[in-house]
C-alpha positions in Angstrom: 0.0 0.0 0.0 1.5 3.4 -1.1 0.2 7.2 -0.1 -0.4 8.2 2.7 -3.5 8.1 4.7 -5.2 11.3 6.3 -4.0 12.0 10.1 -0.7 9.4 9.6 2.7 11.2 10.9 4.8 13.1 8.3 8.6 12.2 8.8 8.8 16.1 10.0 6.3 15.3 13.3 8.9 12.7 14.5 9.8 15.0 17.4 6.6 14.4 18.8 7.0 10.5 18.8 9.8 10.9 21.5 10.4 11.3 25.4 11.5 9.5 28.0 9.3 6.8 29.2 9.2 5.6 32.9 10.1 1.5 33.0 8.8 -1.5 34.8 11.8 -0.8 37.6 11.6 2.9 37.7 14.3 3.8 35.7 13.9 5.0 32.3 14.4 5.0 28.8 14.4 7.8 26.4 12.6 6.8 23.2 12.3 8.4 19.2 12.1 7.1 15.7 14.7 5.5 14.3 16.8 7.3 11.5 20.0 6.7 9.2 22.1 8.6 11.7 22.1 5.7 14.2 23.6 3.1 11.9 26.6 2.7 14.5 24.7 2.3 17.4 22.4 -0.5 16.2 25.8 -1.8 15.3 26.9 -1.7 19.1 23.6 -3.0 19.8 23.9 -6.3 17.6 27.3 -6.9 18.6 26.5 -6.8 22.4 23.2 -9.6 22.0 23.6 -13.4 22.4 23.9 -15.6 19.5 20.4 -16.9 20.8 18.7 -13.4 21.3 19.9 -12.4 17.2 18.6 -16.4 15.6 15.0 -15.3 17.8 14.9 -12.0 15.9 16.4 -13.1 12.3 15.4 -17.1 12.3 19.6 -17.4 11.5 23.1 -16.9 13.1 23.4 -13.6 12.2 26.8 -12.2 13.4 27.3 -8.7 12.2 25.1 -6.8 9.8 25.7 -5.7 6.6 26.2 -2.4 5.0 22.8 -3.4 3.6 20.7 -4.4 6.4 21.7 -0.9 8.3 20.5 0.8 5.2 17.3 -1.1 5.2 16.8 -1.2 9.0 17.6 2.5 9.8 15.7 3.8 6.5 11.4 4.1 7.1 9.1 6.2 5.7 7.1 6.9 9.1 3.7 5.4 7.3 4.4 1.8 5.7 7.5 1.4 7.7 8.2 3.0 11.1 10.9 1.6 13.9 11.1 3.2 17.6 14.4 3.0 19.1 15.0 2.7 23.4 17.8 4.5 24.2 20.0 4.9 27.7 22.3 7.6 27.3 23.6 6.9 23.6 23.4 3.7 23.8 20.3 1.5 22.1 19.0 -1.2 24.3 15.6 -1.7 22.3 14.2 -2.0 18.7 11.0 -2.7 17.5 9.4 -2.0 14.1 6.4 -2.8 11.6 6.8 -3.3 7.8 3.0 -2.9 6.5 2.1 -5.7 4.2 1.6 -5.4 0.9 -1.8 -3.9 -0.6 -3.1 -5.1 3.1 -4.2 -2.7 6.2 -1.7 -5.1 8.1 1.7 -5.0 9.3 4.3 -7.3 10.2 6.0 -6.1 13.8 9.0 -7.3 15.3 11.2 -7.0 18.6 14.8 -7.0 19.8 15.9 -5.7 23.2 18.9 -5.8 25.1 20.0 -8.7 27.0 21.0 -7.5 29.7 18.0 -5.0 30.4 15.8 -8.8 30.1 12.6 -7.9 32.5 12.8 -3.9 32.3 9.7 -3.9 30.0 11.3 -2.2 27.5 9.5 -4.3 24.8 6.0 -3.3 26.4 6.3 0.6 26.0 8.3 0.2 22.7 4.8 -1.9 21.5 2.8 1.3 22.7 4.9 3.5 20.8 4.6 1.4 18.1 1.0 0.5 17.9 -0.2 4.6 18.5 1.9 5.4 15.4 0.4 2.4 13.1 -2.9 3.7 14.0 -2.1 7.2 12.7 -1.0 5.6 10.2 -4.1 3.6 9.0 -2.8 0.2 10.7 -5.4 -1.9 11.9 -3.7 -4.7 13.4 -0.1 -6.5 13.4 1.3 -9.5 13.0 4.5 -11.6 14.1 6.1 -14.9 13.3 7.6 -16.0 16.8 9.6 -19.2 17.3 7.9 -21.2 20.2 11.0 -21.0 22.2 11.2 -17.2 22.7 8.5 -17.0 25.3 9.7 -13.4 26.3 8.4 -11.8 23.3 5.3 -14.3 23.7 4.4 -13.1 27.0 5.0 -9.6 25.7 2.0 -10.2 23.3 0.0 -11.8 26.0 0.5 -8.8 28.5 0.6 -5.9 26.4 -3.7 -6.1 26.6 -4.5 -5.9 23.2 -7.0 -8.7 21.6 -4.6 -11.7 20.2 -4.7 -14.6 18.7 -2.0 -17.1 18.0 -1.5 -20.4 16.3 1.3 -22.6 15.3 2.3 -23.4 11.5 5.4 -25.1 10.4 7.1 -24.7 13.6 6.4 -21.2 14.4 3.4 -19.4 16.1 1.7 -17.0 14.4 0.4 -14.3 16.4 -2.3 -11.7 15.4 -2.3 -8.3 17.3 -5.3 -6.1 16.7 -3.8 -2.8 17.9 -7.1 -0.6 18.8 -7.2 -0.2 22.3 -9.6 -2.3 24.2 -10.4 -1.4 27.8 -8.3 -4.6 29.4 -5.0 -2.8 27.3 -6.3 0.9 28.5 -6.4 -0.3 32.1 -3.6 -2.3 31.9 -1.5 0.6 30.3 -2.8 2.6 33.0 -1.3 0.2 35.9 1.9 -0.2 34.6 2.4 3.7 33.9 1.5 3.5 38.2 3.7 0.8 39.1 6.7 2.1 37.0 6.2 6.0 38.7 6.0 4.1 41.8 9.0 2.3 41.8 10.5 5.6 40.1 9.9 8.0 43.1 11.1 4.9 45.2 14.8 5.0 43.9 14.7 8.6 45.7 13.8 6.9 48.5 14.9 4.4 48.9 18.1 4.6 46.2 20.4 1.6 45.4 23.1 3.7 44.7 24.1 7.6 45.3 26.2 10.1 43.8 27.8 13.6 45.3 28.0 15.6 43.1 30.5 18.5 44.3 32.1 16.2 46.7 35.0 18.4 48.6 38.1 17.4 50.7 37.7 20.4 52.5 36.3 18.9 56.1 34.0 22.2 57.2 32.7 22.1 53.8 28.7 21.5 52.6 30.0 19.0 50.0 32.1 16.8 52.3 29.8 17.3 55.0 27.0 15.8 52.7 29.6 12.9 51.9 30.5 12.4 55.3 26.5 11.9 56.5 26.0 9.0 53.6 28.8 7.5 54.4 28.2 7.2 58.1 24.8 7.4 58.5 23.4 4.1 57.6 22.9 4.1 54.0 24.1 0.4 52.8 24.8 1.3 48.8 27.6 2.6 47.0 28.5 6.3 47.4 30.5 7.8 44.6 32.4 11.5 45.0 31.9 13.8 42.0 35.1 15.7 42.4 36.4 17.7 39.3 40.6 17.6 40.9 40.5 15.0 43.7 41.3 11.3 43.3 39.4 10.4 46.5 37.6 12.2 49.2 36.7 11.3 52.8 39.2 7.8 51.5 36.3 6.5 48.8 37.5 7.1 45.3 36.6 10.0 43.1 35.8 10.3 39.7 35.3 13.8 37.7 32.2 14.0 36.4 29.0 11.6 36.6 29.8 10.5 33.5 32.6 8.5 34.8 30.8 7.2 37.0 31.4 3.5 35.7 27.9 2.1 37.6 24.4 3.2 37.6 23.1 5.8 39.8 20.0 5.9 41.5 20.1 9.6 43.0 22.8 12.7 42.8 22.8 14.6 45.6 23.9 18.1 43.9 26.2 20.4 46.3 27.2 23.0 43.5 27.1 26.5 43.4 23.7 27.8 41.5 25.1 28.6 38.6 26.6 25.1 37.8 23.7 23.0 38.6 21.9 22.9 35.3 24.9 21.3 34.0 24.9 18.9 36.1 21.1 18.5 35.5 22.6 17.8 32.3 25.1 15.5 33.2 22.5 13.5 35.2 19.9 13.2 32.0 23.0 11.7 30.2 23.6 9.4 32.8 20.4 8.3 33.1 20.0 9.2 37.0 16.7 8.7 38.3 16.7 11.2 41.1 18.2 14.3 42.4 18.5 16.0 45.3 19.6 19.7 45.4 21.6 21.3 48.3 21.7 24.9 48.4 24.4 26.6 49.0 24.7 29.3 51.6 23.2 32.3 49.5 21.0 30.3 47.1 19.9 31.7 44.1 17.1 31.0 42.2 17.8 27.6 39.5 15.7 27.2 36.2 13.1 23.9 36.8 14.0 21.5 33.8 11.5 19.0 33.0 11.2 15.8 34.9 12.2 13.4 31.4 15.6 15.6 31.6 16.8 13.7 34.4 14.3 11.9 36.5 12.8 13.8 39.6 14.0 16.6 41.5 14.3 17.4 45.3 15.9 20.0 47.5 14.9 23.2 48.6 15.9 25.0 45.7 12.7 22.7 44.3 11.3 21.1 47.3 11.6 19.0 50.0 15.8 18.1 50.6 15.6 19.4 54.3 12.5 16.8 54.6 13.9 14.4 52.4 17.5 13.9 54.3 16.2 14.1 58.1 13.8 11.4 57.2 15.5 9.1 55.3 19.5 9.7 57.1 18.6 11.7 60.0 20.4 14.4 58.6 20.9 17.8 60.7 22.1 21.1 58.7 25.9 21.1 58.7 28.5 23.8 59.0 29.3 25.7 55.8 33.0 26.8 55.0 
């Protein structure tokens, strides 16, 4: 089927096809259309999978791909063809895309996500994505040849809500997708957008890992002070200093910037003067923190608000809520500045 039907996406709306999306675990994943541009990091992204994970999406050992298949599988024409891509940081850790069938209002849709984000869910907001834009775009239902063993992207099918129907032919299930939204996928949409912000105020919380951003080896300071408190004060996680010119502070190692942070990060606590914090703001969207927690200094100044999808949620009393945030989760009292 050629042309393209009224209300479908023009290949100029694709901005509005992309944000960052909250996941099963409350971290997050930034999503957008797909485009030649990001021929080398679906490279990176094949290269990483298992053998297994690249014969479920291929049906062969597919290695490395060609100059051809990045061509064909970065190229779409946002109508007949479209492909979403998850992204953390730069990296792509999820694909999925429909080819429409020929002279049919059908498409063919297909998965691949990261192996070792298995159980994030990524899959189940990339179908969203994916099924919102085949509507706009005339779509009325998808379909997918799935080898019986791949029961991930089976039970991604089977959760995602939508009315399916499956049967098995030649030693592969054939699934049918119809894509309008029925209220069982509406209200089962709407629970996992509650679980996943759930879980994503959580990792302020209760974080699994913390950051201090402007770190200091300078014992009266805020920033060593605020170091000093994690460290000593019960929280069980890794703390990492942020320290531009130290190697370590307080004896843990430094690193500096969040970038080189080589783990995830759950929360930054940010103890920089006003004018630096939306660079770190920016630093933390990069890194894909999912919390932060501002500490003023002594003669705070007022700090832009970014968006939540720049870097997950914000805290402190240059936003709200740090004084409440660190007496009730540390026991944290006000310490000395110098």
């Amino acid at each position: 089927m050629s042309g393209r039907p009224d209300g479908a996406p023009h290949v100029a709306d694709s901005d509005r096809w992309q944000g960052d999306v909250v996941l099963a675990d409350g971290g997050t994943m930034h999503v957008r259309p797909i485009e030649p541009a990001d021929a080398e990091r679906l490279t990176r992204f094949h290269e990483r999978q298992s053998p297994e994970s690249i014969y479920f999406r291929y049906f062969s050992p597919r290695p490395r791909l060609s100059t051809r298949d990045l061509e064909r599988l970065t190229t779409v024409d946002h109508v007949n063809r479209m492909a979403f891509l998850g992204l953390l940081g730069d990296e792509v850790i999820g694909v999925a895309r429909y080819a429409r069938h020929p002279a049919r209002s059908d498409a063919e849709v297909a998965f691949f996500t990261d192996d070792s984000h298995a159980g994030r869910g990524l899959a189940t907001v990339l179908l969203e994505y994916l099924a919102a834009a085949a509507r706009e775009a005339g779509i009325s239902s998808f379909t997918a040849q799935v080898l019986p063993q791949n029961r991930r992207m089976l039970s991604v099918f089977k959760q995602a809500g939508f009315a399916t129907t499956s049967r098995f032919s030649d030693g592969m299930v054939e699934v049918e997708l119809a894509i309008e939204p029925t209220e069982e996928a509406l209200a089962l949409m709407e629970e996992r957008a509650k679980t996943a912000e759930a879980r994503s105020v959580a990792r302020i919380l209760a974080p699994r890992s913390i950051a201090v951003v402007g770190a200091s080896r300078r014992p009266r300071s805020l920033g060593h002070a605020v170091l000093r408190r994690l460290l000593e004060g019960g929280f069980e996680g890794p703390v990492y200093p942020v320290n531009l010119e130290a190697g370590s502070v307080a004896g843990v190692r430094a690193f500096p910037t969040l970038l080189d942070v080589p783990d995830e990060v759950d929360l930054a606590v940010v103890v920089v003067p006003a004018e630096q914090v939306l660079s770190v703001v920016d630093e933390c969207g990069r890194k894909r923190v999912q919390g932060l927690v501002v500490v003023p200094p002594a003669s705070p100044r007022p700090v832009p608000r970014e968006p939540r999808s720049s870097a997950g949620w914000w805290s402190g009393p240059l936003v709200s809520g740090c004084a409440w945030w660190a007496r009730a989760r540390w026991g944290w009292s006000t310490p000395r500045r110098g």
